[in-house]
C-alpha positions in Angstrom: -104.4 -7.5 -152.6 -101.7 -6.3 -150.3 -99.4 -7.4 -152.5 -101.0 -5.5 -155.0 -100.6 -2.3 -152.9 -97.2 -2.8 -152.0 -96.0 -3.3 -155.6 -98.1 0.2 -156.2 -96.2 1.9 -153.7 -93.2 0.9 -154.1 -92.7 0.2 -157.9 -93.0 4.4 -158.2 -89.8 4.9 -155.8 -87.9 1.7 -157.6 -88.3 3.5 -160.4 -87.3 7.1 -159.7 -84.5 5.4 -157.8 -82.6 4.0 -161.0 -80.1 6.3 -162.7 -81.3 8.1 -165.8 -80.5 6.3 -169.3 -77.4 7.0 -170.1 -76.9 9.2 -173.6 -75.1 6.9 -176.5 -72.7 8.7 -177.9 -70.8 8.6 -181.6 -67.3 9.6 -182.0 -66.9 12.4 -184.0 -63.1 12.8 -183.8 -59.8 12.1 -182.0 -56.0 13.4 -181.6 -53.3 13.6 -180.0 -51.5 15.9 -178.0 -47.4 16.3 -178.2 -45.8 19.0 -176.7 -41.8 19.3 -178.2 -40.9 15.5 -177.9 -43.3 14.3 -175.0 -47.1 12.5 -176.1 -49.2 14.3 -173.1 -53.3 13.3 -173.9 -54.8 11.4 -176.5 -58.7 13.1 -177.0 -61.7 11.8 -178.3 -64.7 14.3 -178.6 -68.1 12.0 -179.4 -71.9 13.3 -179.0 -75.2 11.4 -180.0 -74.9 11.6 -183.8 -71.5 11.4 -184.5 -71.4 15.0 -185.4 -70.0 18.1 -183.4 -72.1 21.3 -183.2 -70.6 24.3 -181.4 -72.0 24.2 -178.1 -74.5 21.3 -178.8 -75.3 19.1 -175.6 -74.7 16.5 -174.7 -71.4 15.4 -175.8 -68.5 14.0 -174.2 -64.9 14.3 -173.8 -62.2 12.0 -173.3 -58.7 12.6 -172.1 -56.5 9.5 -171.6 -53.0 10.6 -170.4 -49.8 8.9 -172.0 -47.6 10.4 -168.8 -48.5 11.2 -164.9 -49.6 14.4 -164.4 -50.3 15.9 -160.8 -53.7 17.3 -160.4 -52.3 21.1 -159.7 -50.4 20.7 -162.9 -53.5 20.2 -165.2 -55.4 23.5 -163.1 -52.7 25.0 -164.2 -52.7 23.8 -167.4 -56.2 24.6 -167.6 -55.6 28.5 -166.7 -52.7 28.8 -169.2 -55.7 27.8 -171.5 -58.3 30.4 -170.7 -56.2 33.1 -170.5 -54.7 32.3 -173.7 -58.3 31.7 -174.8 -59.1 35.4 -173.5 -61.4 34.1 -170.5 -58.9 35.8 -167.8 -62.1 36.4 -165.8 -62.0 32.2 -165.2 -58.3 32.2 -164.5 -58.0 30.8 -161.1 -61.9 30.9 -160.1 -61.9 27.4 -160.5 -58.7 26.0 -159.1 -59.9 25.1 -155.6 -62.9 22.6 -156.9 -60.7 21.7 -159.7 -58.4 20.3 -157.1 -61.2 18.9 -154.9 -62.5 16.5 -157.8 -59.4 15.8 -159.6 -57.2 12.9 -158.6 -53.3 13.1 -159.6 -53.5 10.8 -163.3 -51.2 8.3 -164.0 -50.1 7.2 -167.5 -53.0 5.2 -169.4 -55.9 6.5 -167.1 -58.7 8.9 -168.4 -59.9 11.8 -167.5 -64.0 12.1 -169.1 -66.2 15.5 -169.5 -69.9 14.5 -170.2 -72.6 17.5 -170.6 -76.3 16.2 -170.5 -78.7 18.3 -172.6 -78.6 21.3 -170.8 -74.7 21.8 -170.7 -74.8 20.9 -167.6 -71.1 18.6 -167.2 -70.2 16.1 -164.9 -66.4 14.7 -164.6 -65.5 11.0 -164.6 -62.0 9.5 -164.0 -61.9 6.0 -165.3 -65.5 5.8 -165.5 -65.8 6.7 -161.7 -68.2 9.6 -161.0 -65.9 12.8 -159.3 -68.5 15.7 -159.6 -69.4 18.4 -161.5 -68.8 22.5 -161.2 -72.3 24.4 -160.6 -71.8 27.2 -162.7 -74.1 27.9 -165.7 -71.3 28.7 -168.3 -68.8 26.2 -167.3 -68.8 23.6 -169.7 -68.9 25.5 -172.3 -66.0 27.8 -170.9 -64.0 24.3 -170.0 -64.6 22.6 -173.9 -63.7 26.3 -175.1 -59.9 25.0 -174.3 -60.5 21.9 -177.1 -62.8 23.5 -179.3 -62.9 27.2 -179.5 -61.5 28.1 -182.7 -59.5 30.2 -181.0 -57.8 27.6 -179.2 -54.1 27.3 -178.9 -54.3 23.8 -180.8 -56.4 24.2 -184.1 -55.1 21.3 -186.0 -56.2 19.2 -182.7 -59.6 21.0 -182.9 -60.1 20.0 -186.6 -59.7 16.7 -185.5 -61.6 16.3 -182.9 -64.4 18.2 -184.5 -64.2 15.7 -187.2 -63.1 18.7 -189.9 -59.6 16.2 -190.8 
């Protein structure tokens, strides 16, 4: 019997304790970045079915760099791209957190953007959990950069949204 009763009580907080299933996700598309002469990312965009809807969640986003990049260089990076984007309004709001969950990258190591259902987006550098930004709009704003069709790379877009 008290075994019984423990295995009630406790079985309840095991449970609640594990992480949540993790989302399978498909590839939908990949590319690669080259800016003049110099390979900078290779990206692969993947979600649940294998198919990209705009601002469908979850889906996931992988950047593995083919050079080192400093972690102030890819805020900035990331500015460049709203701005151009027209977001000037998220142009530098971010750039302290940015820097707080952000490591410097080294050549081969990747950078991951995972939304859950809600849109809600959590970073991951080489499968290691660094955070997420608690704004409501973010992740959206952030994939914007990739697949906006206003963004500064459409031929990278098409691929990643599986169009080539």
């Amino acid at each position: 019997m008290r075994k019984n009763l423990l295995s009630t009580l406790f079985f309840p907080i095991l449970f609640l304790s594990l992480p949540a299933v993790a989302t399978e996700f498909k590839p939908v598309g990949e590319s690669r970045l080259e800016y003049y002469f110099w390979d900078v990312y290779d990206a692969k965009l993947f979600t649940p079915s294998g198919v990209y809807e705009a601002e469908n969640h979850p889906m996931k986003l992988s950047l593995t760099y083919l050079r080192d990049f400093a972690a102030k260089d890819i805020v900035k990076a990331t500015n460049e791209q709203w701005q151009q984007l027209g977001k000037t309004d998220l142009v530098g709001r971010f750039d302290q957190l940015l820097l707080n969950l952000w490591p410097d990258i080294k050549e081969g190591e990747t950078l991951a953007f995972i939304t859950d259902k809600k849109g809600v987006g959590v970073f991951y550098h080489q499968g290691e959990k660094l955070g997420s930004v608690d704004d409501a709009n973010f992740a959206n704003d952030f994939l914007a950069i990739w697949l906006s069709p206003k963004t500064s790379q459409p031929q990278m877009r098409k691929q990643l949204i599986g169009e080539q």
